[in-house]
SEDREN-302025 format. One record per residue: residue number from 1; residue in one letter; y, x, z of N, C-alpha, C in turn. Coordinates in steps of 0.1 Angstrom, whole numbers, plus 5000, padded with zeros to 4 digits. Each point is the difference from the previous one (the first is absolute). Layout:
N
(node NUM A (Y X Z) (Y X Z) (Y X Z)) ...
END
This chain:
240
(node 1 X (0330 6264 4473) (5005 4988 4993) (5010 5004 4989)) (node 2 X (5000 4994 4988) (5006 5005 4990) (5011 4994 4997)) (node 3 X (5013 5002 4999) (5013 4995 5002) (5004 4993 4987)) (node 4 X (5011 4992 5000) (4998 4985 4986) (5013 4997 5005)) (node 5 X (5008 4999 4985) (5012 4988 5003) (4998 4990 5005)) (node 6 X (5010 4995 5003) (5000 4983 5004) (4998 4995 4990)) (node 7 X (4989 4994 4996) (4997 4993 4988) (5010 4981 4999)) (node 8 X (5002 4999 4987) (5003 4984 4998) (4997 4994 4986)) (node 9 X (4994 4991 5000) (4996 4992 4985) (5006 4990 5002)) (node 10 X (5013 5005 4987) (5014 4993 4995) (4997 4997 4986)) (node 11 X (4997 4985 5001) (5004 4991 4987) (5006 4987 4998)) (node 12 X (4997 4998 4986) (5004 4987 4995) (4992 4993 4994)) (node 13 X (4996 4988 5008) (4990 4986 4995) (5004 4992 4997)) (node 14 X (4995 4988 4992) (4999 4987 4999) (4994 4997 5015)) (node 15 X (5004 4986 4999) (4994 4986 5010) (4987 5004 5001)) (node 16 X (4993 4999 4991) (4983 5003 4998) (4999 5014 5004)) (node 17 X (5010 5010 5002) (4991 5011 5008) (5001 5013 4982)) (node 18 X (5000 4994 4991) (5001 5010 4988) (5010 5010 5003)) (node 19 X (4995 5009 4989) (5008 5013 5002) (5002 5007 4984)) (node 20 X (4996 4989 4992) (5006 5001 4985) (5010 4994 4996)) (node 21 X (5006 5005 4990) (5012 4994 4994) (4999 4990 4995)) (node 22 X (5010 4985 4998) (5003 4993 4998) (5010 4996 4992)) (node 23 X (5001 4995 4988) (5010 4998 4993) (5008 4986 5003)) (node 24 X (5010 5005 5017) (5011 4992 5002) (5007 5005 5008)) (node 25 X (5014 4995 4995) (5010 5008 5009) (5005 5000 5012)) (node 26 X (4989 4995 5014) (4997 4996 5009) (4991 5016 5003)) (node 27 X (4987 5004 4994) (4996 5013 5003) (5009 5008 4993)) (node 28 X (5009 4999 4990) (5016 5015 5001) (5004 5003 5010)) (node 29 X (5003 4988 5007) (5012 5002 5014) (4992 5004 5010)) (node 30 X (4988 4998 5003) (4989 5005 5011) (4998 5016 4996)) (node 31 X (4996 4999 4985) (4998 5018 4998) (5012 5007 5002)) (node 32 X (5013 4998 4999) (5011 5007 5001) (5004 5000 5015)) (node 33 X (4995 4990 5005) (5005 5001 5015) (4988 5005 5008)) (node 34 X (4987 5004 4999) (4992 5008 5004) (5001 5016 4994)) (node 35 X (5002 5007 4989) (5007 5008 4997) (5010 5005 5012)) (node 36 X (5008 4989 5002) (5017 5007 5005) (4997 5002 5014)) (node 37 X (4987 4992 5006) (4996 4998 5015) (4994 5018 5002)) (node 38 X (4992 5007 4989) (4996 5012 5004) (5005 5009 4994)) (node 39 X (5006 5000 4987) (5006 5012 4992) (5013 5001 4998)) (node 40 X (5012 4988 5002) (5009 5004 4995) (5007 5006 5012)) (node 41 X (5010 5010 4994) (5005 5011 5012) (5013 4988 5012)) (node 42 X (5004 4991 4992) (5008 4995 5006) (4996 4987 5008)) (node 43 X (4986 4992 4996) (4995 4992 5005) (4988 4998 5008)) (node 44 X (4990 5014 5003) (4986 5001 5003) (5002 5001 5013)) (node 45 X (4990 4990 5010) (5000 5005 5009) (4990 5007 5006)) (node 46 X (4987 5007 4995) (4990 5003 5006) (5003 5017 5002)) (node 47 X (5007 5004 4993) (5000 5016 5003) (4988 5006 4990)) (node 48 X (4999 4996 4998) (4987 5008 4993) (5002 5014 4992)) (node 49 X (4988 5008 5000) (4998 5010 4997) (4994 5001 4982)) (node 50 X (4991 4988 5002) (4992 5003 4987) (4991 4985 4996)) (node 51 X (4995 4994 4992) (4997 4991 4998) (4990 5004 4989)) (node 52 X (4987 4987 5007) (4984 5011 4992) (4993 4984 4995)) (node 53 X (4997 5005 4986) (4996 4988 4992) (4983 5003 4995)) (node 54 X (4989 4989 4998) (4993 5006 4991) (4998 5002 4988)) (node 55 X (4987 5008 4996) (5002 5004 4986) (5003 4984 4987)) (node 56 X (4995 4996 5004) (5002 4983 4993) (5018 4997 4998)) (node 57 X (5003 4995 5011) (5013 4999 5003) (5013 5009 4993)) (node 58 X (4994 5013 4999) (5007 5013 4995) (4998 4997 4987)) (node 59 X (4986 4997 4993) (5004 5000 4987) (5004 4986 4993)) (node 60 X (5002 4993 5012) (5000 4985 4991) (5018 5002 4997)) (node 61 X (5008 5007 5014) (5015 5000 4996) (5002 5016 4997)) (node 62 X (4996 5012 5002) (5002 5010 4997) (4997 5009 4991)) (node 63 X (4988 4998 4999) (4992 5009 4986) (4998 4996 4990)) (node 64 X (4996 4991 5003) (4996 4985 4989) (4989 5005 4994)) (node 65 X (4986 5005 5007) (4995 5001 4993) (4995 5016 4989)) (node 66 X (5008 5006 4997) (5002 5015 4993) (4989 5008 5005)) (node 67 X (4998 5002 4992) (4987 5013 5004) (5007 5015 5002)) (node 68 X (4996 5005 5012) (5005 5012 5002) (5000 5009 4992)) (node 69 X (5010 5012 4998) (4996 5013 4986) (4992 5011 5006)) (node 70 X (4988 5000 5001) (4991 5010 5009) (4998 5009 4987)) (node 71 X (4997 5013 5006) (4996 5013 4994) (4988 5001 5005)) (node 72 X (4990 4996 4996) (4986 5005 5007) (4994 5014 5000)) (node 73 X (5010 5008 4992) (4998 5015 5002) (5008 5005 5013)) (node 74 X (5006 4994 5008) (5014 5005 5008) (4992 5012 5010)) (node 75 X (5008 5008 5002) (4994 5007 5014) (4998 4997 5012)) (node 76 X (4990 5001 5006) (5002 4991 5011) (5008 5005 5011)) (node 77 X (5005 4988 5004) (5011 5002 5011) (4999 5004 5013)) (node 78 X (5007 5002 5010) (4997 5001 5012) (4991 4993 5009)) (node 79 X (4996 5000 5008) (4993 4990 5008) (5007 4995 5009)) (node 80 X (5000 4985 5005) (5008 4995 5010) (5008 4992 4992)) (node 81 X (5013 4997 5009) (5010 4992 4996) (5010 5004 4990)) (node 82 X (5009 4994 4992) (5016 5011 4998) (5008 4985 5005)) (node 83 X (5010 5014 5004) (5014 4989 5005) (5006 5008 4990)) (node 84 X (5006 4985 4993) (5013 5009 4988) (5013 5000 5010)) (node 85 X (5006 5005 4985) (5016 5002 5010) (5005 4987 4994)) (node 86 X (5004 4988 5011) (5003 4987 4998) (5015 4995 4991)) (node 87 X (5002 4989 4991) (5010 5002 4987) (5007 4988 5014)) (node 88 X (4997 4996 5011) (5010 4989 5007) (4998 5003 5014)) (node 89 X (5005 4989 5011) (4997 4998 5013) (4987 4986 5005)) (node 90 X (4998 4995 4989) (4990 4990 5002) (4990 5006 4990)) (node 91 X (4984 4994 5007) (4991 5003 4991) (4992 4988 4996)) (node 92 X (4990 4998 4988) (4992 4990 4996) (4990 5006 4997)) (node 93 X (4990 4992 5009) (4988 5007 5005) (4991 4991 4991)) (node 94 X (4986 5008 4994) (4995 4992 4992) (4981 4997 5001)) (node 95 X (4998 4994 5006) (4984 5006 5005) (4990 4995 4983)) (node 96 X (4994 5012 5000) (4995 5007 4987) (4990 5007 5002)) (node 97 X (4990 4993 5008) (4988 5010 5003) (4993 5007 4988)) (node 98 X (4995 4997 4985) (4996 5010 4996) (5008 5005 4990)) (node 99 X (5015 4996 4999) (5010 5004 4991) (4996 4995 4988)) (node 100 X (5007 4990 4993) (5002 4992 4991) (5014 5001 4996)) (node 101 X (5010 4998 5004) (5011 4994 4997) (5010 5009 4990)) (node 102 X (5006 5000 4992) (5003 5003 4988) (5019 5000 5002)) (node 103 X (5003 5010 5008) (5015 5004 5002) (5004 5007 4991)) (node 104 X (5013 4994 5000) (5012 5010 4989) (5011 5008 5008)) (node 105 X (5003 4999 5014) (5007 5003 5004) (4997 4999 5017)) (node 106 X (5007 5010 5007) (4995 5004 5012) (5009 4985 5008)) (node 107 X (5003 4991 4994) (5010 4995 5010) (4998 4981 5003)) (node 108 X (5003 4988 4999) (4997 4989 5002) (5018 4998 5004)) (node 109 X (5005 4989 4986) (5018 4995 5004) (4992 4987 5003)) (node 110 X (5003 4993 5017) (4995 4984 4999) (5012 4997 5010)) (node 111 X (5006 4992 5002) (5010 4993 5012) (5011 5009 4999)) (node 112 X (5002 5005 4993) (5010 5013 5001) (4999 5010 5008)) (node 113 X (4986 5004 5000) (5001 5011 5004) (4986 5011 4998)) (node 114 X (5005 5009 4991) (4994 5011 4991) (4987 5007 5011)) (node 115 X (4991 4994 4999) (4989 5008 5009) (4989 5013 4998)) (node 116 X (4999 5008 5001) (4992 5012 4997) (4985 4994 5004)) (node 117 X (4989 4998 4992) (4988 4997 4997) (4991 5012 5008)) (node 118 X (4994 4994 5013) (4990 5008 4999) (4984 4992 4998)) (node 119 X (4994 5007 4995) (4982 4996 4998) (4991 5001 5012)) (node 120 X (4992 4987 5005) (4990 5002 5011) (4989 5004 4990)) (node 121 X (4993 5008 5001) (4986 5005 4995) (4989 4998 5011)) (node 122 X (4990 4999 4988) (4987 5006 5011) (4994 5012 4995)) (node 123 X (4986 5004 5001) (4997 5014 4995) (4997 4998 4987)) (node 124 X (4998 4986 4992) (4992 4995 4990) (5012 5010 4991)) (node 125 X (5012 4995 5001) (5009 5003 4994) (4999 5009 4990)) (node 126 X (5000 5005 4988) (4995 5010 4991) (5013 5015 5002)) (node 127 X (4996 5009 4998) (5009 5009 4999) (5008 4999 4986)) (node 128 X (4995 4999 4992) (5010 4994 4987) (5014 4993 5004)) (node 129 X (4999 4985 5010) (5004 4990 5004) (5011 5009 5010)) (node 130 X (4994 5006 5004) (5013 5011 5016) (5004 5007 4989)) (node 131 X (4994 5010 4991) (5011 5007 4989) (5012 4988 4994)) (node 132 X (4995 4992 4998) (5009 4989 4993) (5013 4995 5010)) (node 133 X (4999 5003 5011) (5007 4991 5015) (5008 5015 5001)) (node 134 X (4994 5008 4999) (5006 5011 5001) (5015 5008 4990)) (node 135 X (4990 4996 4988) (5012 5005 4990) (5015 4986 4998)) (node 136 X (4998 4991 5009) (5010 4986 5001) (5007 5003 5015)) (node 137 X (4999 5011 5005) (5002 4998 5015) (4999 4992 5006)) (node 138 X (4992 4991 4997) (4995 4991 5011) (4990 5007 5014)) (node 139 X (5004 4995 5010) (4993 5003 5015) (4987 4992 4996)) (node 140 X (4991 5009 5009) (4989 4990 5004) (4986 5006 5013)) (node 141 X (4993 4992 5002) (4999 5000 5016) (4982 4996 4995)) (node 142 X (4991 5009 5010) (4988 4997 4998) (4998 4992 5013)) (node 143 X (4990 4989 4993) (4998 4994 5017) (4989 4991 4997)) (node 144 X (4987 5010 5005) (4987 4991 4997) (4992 5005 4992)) (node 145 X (4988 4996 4997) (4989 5012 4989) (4998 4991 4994)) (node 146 X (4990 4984 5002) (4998 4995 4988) (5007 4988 4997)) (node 147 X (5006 4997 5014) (5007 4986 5002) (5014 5007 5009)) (node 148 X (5011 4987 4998) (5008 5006 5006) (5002 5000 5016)) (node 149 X (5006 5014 5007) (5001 4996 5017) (5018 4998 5002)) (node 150 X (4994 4986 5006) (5018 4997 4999) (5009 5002 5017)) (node 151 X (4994 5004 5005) (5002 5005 5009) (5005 5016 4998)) (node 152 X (4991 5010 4993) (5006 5016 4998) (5013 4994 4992)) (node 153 X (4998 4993 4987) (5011 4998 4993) (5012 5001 5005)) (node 154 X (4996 4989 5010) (5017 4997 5008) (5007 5014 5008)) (node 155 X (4988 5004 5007) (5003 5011 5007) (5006 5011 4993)) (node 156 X (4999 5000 4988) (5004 5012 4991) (5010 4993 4993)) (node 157 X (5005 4993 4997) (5012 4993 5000) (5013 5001 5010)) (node 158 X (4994 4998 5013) (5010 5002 5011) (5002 5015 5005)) (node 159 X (4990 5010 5000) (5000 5010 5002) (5006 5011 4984)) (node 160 X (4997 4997 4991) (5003 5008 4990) (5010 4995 4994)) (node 161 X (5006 4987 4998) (5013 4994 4992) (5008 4995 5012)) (node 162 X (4998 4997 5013) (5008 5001 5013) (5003 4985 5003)) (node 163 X (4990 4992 4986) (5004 4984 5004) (4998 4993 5014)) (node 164 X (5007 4998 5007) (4999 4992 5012) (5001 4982 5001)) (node 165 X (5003 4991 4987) (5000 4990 4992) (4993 4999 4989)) (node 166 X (4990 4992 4999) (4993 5000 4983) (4999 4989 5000)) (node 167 X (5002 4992 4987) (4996 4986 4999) (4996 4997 4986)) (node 168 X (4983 4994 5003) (4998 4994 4993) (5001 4990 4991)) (node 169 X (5001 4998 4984) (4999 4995 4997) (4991 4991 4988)) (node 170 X (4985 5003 5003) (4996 4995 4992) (4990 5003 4992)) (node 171 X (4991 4997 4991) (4996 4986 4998) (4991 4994 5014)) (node 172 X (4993 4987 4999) (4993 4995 5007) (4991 5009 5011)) (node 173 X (4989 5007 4991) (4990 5002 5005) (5010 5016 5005)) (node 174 X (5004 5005 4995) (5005 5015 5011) (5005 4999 5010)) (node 175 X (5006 4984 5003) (5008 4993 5011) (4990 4997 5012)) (node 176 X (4990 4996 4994) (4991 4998 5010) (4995 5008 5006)) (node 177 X (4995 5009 4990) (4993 5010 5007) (5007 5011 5009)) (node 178 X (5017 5003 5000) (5004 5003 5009) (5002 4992 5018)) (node 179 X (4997 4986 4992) (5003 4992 5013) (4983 5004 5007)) (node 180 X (4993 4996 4993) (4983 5001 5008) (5000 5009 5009)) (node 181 X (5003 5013 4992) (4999 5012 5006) (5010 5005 5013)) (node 182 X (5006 4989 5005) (5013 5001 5009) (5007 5010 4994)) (node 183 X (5006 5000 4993) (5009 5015 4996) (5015 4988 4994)) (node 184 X (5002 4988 5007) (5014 4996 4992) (5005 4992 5017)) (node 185 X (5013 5001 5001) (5004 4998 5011) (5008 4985 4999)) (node 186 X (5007 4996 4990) (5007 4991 4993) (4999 4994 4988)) (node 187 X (5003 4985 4998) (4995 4997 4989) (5018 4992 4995)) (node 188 X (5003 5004 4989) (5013 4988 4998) (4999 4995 4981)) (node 189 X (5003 4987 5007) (4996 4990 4986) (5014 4995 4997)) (node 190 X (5002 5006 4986) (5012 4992 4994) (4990 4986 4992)) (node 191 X (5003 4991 5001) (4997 4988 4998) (5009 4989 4990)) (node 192 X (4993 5000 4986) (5010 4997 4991) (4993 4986 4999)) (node 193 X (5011 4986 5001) (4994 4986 4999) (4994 4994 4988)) (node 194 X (4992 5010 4998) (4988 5000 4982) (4987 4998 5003)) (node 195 X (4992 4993 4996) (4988 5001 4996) (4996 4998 4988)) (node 196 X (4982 5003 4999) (4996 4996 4986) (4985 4993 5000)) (node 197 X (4996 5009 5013) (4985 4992 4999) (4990 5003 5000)) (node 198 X (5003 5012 4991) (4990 5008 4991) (4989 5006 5006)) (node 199 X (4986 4996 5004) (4991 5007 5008) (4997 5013 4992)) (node 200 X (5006 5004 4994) (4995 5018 4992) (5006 5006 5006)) (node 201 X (5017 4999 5005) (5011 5009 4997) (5000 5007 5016)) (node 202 X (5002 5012 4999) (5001 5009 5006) (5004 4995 5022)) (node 203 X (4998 5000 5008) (5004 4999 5010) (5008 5009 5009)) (node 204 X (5002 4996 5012) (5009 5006 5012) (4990 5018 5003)) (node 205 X (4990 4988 5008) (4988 5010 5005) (4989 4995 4991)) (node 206 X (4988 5011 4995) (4988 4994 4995) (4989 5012 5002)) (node 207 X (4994 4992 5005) (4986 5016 5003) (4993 5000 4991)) (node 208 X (4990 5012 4997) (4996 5003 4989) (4991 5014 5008)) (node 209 X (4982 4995 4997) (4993 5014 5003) (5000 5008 4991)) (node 210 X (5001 5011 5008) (4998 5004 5015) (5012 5004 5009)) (node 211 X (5003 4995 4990) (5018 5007 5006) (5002 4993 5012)) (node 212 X (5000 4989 5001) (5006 4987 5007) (4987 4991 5002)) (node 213 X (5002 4991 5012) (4990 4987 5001) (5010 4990 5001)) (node 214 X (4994 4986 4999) (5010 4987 5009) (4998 4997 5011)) (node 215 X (5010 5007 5008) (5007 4999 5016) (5006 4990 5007)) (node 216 X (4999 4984 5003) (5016 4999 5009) (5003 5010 5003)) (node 217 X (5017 5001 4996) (5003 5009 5011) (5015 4993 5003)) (node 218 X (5005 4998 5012) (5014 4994 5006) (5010 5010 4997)) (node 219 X (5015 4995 5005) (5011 5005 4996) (5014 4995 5007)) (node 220 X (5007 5005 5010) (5009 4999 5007) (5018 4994 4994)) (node 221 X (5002 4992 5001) (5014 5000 4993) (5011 5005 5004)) (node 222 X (5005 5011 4996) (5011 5006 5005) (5015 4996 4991)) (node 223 X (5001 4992 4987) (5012 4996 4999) (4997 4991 4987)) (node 224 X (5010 4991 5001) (5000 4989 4984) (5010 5003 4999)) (node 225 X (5008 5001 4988) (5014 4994 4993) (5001 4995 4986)) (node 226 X (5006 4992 5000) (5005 4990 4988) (5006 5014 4988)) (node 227 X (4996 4999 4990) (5005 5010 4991) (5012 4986 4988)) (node 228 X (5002 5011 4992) (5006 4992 4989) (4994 4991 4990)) (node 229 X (5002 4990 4994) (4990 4992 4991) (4984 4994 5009)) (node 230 X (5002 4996 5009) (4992 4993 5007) (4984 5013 5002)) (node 231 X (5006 5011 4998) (4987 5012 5009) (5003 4999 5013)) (node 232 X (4989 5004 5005) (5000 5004 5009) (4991 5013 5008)) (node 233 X (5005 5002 5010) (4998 5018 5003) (4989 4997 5011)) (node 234 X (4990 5004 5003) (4989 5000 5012) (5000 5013 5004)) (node 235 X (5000 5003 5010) (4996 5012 5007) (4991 5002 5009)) (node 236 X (4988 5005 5003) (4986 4999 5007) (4997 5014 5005)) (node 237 X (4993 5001 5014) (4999 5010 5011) (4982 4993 4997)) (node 238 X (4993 5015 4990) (4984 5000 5001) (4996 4998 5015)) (node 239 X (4991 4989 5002) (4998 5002 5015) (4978 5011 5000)) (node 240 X (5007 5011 5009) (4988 5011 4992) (4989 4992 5007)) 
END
């Protein structure tokens, strides 16, 4: 059996369950108080080790989009993983099965607190793309040949970066498909009193083949509290 943090998917919604931004200052005080719930040093309570987004999510607030600087002549690299030498104590984990994402720097400043980026790959991943991860010292982790295995992933997360806490954050469909796959132990919803409506906009959980199917699946309540500005905090025990 292959060993895994304690997984948790930590966000912030609207009433309707969204997980996009909203221009009101009703979702400010939710995003700042979900922030301080997992990253700030003086307010988090989850302990966390590392916090893993997908490639969507990463480039809608991190990359924005940038095309990587690949050398298509590069030599090729080693085979396997690299663990760089980490620039913090927290990491941001980025799942990137065939390497897309267009970094400037080995690191991620979000909640206050400066995270060292590592890359989930699969085999698709180009060796150009690992020269590129490589020359940024960014880490990164193979896990899977054509699709990703989120199971090795995690395993080599806990075993090679020593995370014993990882929390999810996001988008929709990567949420889910950690839930399907039983690999998330906890669910906590910062809950901002917003909606909009919008049947396009992004969700909590959303499946998507082949990744994911539509499951019921139940959920335990292990705590509510009233936040500031009329949020509120859910906390949920996955029932496997």
């Amino acid at each position: 059996m292959l060993k895994r943090p304690y997984v948790i998917i930590h966000t912030h919604t609207s009433l309707d369950g969204k997980i996009n931004s909203m221009k009101l200052p009703e979702f400010q005080s939710a995003s700042q108080q979900y922030q301080e719930l997992a990253l700030d040093p003086e307010k988090q309570v989850f302990n966390i080790q590392g916090y893993l987004n997908g490639r969507i999510t990463t480039d809608d607030n991190t990359t924005h989009y940038r095309e990587p600087e690949l050398n298509e002549h590069a030599q090729p690299v080693p085979p396997g993983d690299f663990i760089a030498k980490p620039t913090s104590s927290m990491y941001y984990v980025s799942i990137d099965p065939s390497g897309k994402l267009g970094w400037q720097q080995n690191y991620v400043d979000y909640g206050n607190r400066k995270s060292h980026v590592i890359e989930v790959l699969t085999e698709k991943a180009s060796n150009a793309y690992k020269d590129f991860l490589r020359r940024l010292n960014i880490s990164y982790i193979i896990a899977g040949k054509d699709m990703l295995d989120k199971e090795l992933a995690l395993h080599k997360l806990a075993t090679d970066f020593n995370m014993q806490k990882i929390m999810i954050g996001g988008g929709g469909t990567l949420n889910w498909a950690f839930l399907q796959n039983g690999l998330v132990d906890e669910v906590s919803i910062v809950m901002a009193p917003i909606a909009d409506g919008d049947p396009n906009t992004q969700t909590l959980f959303m499946a998507k083949e082949p990744l994911s199917s539509i499951d019921p699946t139940s959920f335990s309540l292990i705590d509510v509290r009233p936040l500031k500005d009329s949020t509120v905090w859910l906390r949920y025990k996955v029932i496997k």
